[in-house]
C-alpha positions in Angstrom: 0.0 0.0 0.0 3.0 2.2 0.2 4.0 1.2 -2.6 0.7 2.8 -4.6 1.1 5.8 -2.5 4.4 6.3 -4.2 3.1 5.6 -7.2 0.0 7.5 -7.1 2.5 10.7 -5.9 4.8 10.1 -8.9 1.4 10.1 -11.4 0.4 13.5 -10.0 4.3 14.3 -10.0 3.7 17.3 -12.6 0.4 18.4 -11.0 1.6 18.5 -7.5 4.5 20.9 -9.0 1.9 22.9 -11.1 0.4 23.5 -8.0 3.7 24.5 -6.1 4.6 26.8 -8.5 1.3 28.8 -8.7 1.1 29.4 -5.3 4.4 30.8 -5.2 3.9 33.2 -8.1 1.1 34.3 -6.3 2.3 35.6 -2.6 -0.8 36.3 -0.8 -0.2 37.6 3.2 -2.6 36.6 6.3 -6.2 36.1 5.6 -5.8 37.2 2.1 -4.9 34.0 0.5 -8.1 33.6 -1.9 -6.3 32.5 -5.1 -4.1 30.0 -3.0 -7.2 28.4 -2.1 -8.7 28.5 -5.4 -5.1 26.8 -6.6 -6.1 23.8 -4.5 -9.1 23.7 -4.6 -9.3 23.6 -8.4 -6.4 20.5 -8.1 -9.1 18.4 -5.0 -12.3 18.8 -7.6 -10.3 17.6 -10.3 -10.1 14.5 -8.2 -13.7 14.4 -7.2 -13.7 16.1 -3.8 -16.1 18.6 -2.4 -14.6 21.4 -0.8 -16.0 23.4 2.2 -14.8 27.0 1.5 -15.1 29.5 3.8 -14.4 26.8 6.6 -14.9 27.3 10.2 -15.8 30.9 10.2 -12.8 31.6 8.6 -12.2 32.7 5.3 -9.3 31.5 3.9 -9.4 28.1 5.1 -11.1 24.9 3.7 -11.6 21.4 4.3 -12.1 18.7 2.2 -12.8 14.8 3.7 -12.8 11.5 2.7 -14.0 9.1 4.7 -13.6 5.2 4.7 -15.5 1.8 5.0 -16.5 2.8 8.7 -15.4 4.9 11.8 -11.7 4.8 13.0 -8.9 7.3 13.3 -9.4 10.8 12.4 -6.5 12.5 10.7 -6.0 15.8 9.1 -3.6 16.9 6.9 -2.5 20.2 7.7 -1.7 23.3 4.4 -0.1 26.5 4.9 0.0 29.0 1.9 0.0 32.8 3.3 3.5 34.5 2.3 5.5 36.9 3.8 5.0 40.8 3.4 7.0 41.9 0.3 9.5 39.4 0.0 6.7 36.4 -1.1 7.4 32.8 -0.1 10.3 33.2 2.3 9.0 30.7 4.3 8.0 28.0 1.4 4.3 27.7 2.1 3.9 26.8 -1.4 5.7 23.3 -0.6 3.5 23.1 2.3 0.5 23.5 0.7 1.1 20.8 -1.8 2.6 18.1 0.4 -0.2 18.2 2.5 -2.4 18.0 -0.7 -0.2 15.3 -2.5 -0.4 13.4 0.8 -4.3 13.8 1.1 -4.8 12.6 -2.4 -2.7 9.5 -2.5 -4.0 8.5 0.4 -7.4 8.8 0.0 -7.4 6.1 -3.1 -6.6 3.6 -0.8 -9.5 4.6 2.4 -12.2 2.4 0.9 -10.1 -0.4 2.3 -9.8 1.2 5.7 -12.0 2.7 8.8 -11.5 6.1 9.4 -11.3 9.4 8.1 -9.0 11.6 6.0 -9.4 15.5 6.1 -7.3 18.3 4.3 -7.9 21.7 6.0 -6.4 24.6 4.7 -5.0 26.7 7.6 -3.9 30.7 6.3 -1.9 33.0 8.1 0.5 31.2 10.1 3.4 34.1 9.2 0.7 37.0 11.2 -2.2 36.1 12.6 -2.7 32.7 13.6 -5.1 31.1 11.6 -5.2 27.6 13.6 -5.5 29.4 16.6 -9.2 31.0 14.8 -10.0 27.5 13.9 -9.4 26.0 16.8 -11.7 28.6 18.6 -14.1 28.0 16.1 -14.6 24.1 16.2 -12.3 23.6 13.1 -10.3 20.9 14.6 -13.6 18.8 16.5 -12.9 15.1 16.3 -9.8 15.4 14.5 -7.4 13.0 16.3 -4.2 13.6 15.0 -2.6 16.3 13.0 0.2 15.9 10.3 2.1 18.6 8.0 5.8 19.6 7.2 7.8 22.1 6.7 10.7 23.2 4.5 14.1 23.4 5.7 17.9 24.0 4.2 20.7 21.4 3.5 20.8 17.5 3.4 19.3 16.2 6.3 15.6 16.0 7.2 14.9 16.8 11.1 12.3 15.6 13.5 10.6 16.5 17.1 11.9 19.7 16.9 10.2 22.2 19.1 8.8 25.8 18.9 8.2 28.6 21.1 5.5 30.2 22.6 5.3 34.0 21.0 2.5 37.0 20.2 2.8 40.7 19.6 2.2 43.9 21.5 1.8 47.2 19.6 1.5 50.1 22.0 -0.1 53.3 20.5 1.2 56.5 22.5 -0.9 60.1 21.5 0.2 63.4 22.3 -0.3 66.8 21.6 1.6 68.7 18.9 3.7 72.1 19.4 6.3 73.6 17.4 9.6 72.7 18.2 10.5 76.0 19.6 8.2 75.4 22.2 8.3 71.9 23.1 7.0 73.1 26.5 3.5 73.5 25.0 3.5 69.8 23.9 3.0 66.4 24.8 5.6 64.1 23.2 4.2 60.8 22.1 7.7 59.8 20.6 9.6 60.5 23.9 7.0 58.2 25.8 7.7 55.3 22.9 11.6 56.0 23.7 10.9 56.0 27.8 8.8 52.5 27.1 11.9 50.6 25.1 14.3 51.9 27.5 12.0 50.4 30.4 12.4 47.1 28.5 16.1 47.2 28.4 16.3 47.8 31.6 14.4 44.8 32.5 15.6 42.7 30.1 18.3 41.1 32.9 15.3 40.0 34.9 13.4 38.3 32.1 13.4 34.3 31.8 16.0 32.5 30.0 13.6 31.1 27.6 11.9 34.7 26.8 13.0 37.6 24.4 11.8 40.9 23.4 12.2 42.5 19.9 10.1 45.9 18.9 10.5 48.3 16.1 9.3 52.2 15.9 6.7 51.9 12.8 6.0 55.8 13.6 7.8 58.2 15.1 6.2 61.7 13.7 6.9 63.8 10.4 9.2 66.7 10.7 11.7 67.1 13.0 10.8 70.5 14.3 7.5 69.7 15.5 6.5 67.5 18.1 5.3 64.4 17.2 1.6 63.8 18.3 1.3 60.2 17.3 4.0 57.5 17.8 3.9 53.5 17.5 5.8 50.6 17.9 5.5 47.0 17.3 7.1 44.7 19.9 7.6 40.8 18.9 7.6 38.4 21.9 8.6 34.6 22.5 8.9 32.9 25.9 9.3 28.9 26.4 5.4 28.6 27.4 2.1 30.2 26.9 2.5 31.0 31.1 5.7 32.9 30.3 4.5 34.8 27.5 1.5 35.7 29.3 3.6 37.3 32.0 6.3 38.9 29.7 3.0 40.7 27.4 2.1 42.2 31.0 5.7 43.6 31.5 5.6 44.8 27.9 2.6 47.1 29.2 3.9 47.8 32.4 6.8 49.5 30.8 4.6 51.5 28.5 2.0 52.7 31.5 5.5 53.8 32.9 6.1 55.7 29.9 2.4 57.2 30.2 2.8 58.2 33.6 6.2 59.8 32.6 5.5 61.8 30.0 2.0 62.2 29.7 1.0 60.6 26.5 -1.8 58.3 26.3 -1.1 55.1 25.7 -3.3 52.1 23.7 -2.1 48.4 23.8 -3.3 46.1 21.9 -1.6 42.1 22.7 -2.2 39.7 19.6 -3.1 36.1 19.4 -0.8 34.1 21.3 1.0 31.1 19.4 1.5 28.3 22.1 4.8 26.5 22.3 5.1 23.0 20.1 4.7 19.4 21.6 5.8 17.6 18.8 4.6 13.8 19.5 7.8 11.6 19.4 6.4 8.0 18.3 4.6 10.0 15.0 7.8 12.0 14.5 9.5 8.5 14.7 7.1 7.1 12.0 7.7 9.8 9.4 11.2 9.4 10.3 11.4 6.2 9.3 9.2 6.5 6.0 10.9 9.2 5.0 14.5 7.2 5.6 13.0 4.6 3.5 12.2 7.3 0.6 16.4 8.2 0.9 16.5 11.3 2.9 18.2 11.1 5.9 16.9 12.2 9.2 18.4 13.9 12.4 16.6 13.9 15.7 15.8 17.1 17.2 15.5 19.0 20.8 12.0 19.4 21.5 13.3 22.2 24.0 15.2 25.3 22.7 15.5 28.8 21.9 13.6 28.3 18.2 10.8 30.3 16.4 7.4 29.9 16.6 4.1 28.3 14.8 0.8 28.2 15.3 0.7 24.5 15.2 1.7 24.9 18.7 -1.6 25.2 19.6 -2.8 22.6 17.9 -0.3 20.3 19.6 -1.5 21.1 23.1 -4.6 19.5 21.9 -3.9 17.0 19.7 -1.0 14.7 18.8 0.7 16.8 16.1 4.0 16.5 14.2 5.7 19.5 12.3 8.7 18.0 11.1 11.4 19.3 9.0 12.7 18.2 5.1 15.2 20.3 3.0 13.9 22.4 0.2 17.1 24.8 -0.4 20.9 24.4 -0.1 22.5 25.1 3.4 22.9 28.6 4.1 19.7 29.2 2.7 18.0 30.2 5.6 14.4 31.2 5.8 12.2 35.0 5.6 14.9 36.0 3.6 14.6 36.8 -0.3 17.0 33.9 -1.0 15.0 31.6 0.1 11.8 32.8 -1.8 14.2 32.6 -4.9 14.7 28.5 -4.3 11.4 27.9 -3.1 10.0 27.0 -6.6 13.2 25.1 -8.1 14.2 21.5 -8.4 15.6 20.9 -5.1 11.6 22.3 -4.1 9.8 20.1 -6.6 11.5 17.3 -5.3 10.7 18.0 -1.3 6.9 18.6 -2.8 6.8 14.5 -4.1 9.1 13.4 -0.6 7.1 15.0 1.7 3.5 14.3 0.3 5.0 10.5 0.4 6.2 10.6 3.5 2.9 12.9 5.2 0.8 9.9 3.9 3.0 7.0 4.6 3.1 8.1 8.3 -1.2 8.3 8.3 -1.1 5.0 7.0 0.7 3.8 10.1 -1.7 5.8 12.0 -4.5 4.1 9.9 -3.6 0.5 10.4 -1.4 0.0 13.6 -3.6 0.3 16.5 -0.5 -0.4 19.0 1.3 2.9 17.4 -2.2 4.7 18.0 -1.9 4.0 21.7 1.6 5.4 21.4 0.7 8.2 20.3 -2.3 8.6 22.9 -0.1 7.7 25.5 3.1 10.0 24.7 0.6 12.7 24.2 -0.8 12.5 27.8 2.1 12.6 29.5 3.9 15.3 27.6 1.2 18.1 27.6 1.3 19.9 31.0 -1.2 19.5 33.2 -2.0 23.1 33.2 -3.2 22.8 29.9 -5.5 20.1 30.7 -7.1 22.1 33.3 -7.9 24.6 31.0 
């Protein structure tokens, strides 16, 4: 059986890479992603599916199912397609997108012979906004069971049970009142609060947790220099080792800018975004696709699960349900990602290739899922013991 869903890969080989290619000529940001959606969608009719589009009070995302001889294991499939602001598909989302919809379509031929149930759902904005975490909220993953997808990577090796972090956003909004710079006196300097508020940060930056970090930019500082700005704003990126910490350090971020308020005299807004949880990546379905994607010739490394890494919104989705997001090579090494290089390689033959590997591998490791009922209680089991208990009491 995974032997046809090779086969039935390599028969959609130029399809799949159609699809890859579109997307990626297409860069669409968060919750804009309407032709990457059409893209796919167009490839699942083609093969007969129904697809529900908006999905789950969200409207870039989509399911489609197919379900087998009877009930069993639920499994989704997991497609990411939103790019980055102005420099496109740094990330590769266009090889995500089509590995999870080469994996859902080669395994599907084969679920008449099975019980269970396959889904695809298409999940937009991962980059800004946190589109699983909307689903989620929304019932989008109800009675899904387990949750597969990859990502791209750089170099040779393929990488498993790595781990994320647990990050969100805090833009403070600081309004004044405008003078001429002769007189400052007979003004309220918003940019001076904004100043005071990243200097507060630096200075508690020694106190923070290990596993926490603090990153901000000014996106608006005023327009002339001899007049006091009225209006200033900054951005402030945050990622901590937990969902607890990052709660705390958002607080702090605020603290520092009521500080600033009080200081100066500016009024300050906050507004904190959606918080991406930290990853749980489930070891005995990371060890499944690392051993299916061995057999397919790409070698594998074993990740930390814990570490100072970046952030996804499958994190949330792993606190929930068993979920891997592991790792296969799509550019050269030193190729590294969000950069323009890496847009630039996301759509060549090293890319095409990962597209037919990791749609192979995806499906090979829900066949497992499928048809071994002592790696389902694995899975069950790992996952019990590895989310913290605060998250079950939730």
């Amino acid at each position: 059986m995974k032997e046809q869903i090779i086969a039935k890969v390599d028969q959609m080989k130029d399809e799949l890479i159609a699809l890859s290619h579109r997307i990626h000529a297409h860069p669409e940001i968060a919750f804009t992603e309407h032709k990457a959606v059409s893209f796919i969608k167009e490839v699942l009719e083609r093969h007969g599916f129904e697809v529900e589009t908006p999905y789950a009070q969200v409207e870039t995302a989509f399911k489609a199912v197919k379900k087998g001889k009877g009930s069993g294991p639920k499994i989704a499939f997991l497609a990411e397609y939103d790019a980055l602001p102005e420099i496109g598909h740094a990330c590769g989302h266009n090889i995500i997108a089509t590995c999870s919809t080469g994996a859902f379509l080669s395994l599907s031929q084969l679920m008449d012979h099975f019980d269970g149930e396959l889904t695809l759902i298409g999940t937009p904005a991962e980059e800004a906004g946190g589109g699983k975490i909307h689903l989620l909220r929304n019932g989008g993953f109800d009675g899904i069971e387990y949750a597969l997808m990859m990502h791209p990577s750089s170099g040779d090796k393929g990488l498993v049970n790595r781990g994320g972090r647990a990050a969100t956003s805090v833009n403070i909004e600081f309004f004044g009142k405008s003078a001429h710079s002769s007189g400052p006196q007979a003004g309220v300097n918003a940019l001076n609060a904004l100043i005071s508020t990243f200097n507060h940060i630096d200075m508690m930056r020694p106190s923070l947790h290990p596993g926490s970090n603090i990153n901000g930019i000014i996106t608006k500082g005023g327009t002339v220099a001899n007049a006091i700005p009225d209006y200033a704003a900054a951005t402030f990126s945050l990622r901590s080792s937990t969902l607890f910490e990052l709660e705390k350090l958002a607080d702090a971020v605020i603290r520092c800018a009521k500080s600033a308020e009080l200081l100066v005299g500016a009024r300050m807004e906050a507004k904190v975004g959606d918080m991406y949880a930290e990853r749980y990546p489930n070891w005995p379905m990371c060890e499944a696709f690392k051993n299916n994607m061995e057999t397919l010739g790409m070698e594998m490394a074993v990740g930390n699960p814990v570490g100072n890494y970046g952030s996804s919104d499958i994190g949330n989705v792993s606190i929930v349900i068993p979920a891997i997001h592991d790792y296969l090579p799509a550019c050269p090494a030193g190729v590294n990602s969000h950069n323009v290089a890496y847009t630039e390689c996301a759509n060549q033959p090293m890319a095409d290739e990962t597209c037919l590997l990791g749609a192979k591998g995806l499906a090979m490791t829900a066949l497992d899922i499928l048809t071994d009922s002592t790696l389902r209680e694995r899975i069950q089991e790992y996952f019990k013991k590895q989310i913290p208990a605060e998250y079950k009491a939730k």
